[in-house]
C-alpha positions as CSV (number, residue, x, y, z in Angstrom):
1,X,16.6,-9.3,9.0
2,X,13.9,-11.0,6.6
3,X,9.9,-10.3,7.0
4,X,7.3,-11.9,5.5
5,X,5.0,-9.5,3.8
6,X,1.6,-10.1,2.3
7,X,0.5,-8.2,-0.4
8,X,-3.0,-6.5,-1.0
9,X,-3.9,-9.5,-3.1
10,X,-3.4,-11.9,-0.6
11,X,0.4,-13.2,-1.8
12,X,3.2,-13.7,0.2
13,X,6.8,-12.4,-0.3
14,X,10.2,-12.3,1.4
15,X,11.6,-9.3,2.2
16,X,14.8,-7.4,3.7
17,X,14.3,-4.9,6.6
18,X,15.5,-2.8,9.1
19,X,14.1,-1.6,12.1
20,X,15.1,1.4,14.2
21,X,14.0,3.3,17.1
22,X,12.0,6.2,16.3
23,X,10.3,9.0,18.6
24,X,7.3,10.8,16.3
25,X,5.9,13.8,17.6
26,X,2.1,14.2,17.6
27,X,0.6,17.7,18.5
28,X,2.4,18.1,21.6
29,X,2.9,14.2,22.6
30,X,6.3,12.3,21.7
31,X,5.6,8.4,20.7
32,X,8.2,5.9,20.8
33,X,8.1,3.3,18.5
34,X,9.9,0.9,16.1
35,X,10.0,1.8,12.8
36,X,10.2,-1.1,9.5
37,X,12.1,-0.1,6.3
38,X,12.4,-1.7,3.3
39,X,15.2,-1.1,1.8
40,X,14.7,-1.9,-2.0
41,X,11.2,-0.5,-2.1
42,X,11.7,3.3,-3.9
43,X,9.3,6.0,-3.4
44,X,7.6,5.0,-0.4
45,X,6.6,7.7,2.1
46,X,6.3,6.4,5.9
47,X,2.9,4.7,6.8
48,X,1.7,4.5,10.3
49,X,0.0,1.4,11.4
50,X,-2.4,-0.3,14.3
51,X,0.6,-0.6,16.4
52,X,1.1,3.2,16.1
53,X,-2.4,4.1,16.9
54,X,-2.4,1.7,19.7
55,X,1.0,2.9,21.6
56,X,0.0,6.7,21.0
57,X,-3.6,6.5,22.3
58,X,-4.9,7.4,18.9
59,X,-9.1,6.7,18.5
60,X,-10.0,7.7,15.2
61,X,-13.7,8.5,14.9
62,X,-14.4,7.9,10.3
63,X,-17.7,8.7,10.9
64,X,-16.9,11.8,12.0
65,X,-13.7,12.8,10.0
66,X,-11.7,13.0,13.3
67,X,-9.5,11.6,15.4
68,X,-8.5,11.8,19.5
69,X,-6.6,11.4,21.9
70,X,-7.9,7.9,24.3
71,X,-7.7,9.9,27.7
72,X,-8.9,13.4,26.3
73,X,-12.1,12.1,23.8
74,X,-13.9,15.7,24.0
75,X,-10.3,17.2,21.7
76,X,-11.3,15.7,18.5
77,X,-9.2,16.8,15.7
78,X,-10.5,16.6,12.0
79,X,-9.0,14.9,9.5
80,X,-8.3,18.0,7.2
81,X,-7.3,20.4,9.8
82,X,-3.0,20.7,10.2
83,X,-1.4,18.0,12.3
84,X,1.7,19.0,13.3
85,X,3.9,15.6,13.0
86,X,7.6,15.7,13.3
């Protein structure tokens, strides 16, 4: 398929992509969710976006430098501590 992507700077560009389901693991909870790839971008590592967050329950508190799960707000996790993520 071809997405339209725009660019920090406010541009638009035509891309190719794939999508594929994908199950990510986030201490202890299993989220399903479509993943995007690009196939000519090189060197990318995997970036997690609102969709994510929003499927997996995932608040996350900046002032704080922590995150949570919606139904279990008193377990915040900070930012710097290990996340185990499969």
């Amino acid at each position: 398929m071809e997405v339209t992507m725009v660019l920090a700077d406010g541009s638009q560009t035509n891309m190719e992509a794939y999508t594929a389901p994908v199950s990510i693991d986030v201490e202890g909870r299993t989220v399903p969710i479509e993943m995007l790839a690009l196939p000519k971008a090189k060197g990318n590592q995997t970036l997690l976006g609102t969709d994510f967050l929003e499927k997996s329950g995932i608040v996350l508190d900046l002032k704080n430098k922590s995150w949570y799960f919606s139904d279990k707000p008193y377990h915040k996790i900070c930012f710097k501590g290990d996340l185990h993520v499969n």
